[in-house]
C-alpha positions in Angstrom: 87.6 -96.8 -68.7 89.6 -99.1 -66.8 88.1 -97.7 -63.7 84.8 -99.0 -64.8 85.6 -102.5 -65.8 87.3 -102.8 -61.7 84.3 -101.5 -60.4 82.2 -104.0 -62.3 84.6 -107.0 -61.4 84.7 -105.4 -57.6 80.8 -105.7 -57.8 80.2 -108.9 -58.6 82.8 -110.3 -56.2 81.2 -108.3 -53.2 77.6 -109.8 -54.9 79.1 -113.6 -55.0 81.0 -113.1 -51.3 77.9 -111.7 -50.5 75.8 -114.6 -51.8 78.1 -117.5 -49.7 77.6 -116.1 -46.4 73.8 -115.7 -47.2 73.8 -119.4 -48.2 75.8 -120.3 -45.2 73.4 -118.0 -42.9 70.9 -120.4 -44.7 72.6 -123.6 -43.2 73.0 -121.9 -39.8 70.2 -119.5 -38.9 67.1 -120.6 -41.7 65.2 -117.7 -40.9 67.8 -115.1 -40.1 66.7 -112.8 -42.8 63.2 -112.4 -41.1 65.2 -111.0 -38.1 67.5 -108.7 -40.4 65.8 -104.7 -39.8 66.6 -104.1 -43.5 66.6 -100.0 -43.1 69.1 -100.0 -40.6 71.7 -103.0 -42.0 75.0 -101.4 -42.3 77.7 -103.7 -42.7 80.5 -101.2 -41.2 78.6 -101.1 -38.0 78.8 -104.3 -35.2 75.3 -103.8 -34.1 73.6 -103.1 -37.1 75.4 -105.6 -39.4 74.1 -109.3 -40.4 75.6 -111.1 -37.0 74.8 -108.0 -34.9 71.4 -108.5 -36.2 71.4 -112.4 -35.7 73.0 -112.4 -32.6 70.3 -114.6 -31.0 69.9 -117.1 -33.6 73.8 -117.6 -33.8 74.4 -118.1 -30.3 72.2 -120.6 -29.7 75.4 -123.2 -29.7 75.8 -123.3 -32.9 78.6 -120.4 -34.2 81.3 -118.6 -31.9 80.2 -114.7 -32.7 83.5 -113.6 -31.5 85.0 -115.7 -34.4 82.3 -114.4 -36.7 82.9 -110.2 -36.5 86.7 -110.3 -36.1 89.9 -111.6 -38.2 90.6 -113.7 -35.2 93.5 -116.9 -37.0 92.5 -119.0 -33.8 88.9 -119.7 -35.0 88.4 -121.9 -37.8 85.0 -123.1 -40.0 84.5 -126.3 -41.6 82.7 -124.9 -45.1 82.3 -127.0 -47.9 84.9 -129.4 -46.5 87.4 -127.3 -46.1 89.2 -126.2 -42.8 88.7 -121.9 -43.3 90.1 -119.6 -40.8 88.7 -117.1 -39.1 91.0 -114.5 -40.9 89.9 -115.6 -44.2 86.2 -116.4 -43.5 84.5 -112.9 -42.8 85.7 -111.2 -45.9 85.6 -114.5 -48.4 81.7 -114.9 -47.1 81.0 -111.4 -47.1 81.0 -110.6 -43.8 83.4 -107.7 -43.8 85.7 -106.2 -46.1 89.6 -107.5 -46.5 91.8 -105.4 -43.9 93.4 -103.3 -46.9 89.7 -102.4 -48.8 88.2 -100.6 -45.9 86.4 -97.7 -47.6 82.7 -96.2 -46.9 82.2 -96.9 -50.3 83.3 -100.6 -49.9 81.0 -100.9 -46.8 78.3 -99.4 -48.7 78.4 -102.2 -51.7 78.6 -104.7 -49.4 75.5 -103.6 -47.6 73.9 -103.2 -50.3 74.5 -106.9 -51.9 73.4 -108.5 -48.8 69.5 -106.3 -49.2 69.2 -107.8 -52.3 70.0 -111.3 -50.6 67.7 -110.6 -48.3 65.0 -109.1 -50.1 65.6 -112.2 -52.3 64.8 -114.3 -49.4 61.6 -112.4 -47.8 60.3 -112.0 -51.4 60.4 -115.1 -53.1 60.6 -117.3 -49.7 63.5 -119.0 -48.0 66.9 -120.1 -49.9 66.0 -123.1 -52.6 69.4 -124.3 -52.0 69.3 -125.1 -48.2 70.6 -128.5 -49.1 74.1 -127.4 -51.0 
């Protein structure tokens, strides 16, 4: 069914986007999924999503939160050595879902590719690839 194979291809790019911001979490925050309350992360949700959840750890001068949890053009990330804007960054790091893909189901993937990142953290330690 073709519905199938886009659901596949839509999962693993939520899992990979997913897998970025967790590795740039990693560069920013190294313990931020120690302060994640797995049970209630909801990505749809401000309060309850990763940066909601981080908010202390990211504010300590390091990331512009405002820039994080909106599509706002005027903020712009150095990642990888490229110049990223802030309307490309949340959804390309799996922060939040592209404007036009803004379903429960959606939210729900996402949410749930960022407990496994998490859970693969907590589980098995911090990220081995802190240094890429």
């Amino acid at each position: 069914m073709p519905t199938d194979k886009f659901f596949d291809k839509y999962t693993q790019k939520t899992a990979e986007a997913a897998a970025k911001g967790a590795k740039w979490m990693d560069q920013h925050c190294p313990d931020w999924a120690k302060l994640i309350d797995i049970t209630s992360l909801n990505l749809a949700f401000g309060t309850s999503c990763i940066w909601g959840q981080t908010a202390s750890c990211l504010t300590e001068g390091r990331v512009d939160p405002m820039c994080l949890s909106s599509y706002e053009e005027t903020c712009t990330y150095l990642i990888d050595n490229k110049i990223i804007s802030g309307y490309d960054f949340p959804p390309v790091y799996g922060f939040m879902l592209p404007k036009l893909d803004n379903t429960s189901a959606r939210w729900e993937m996402l949410t749930l590719a960022w407990r496994e990142e998490i859970r693969n953290r907590i589980e098995h330690g911090d990220s081995t690839d802190k240094a890429s």
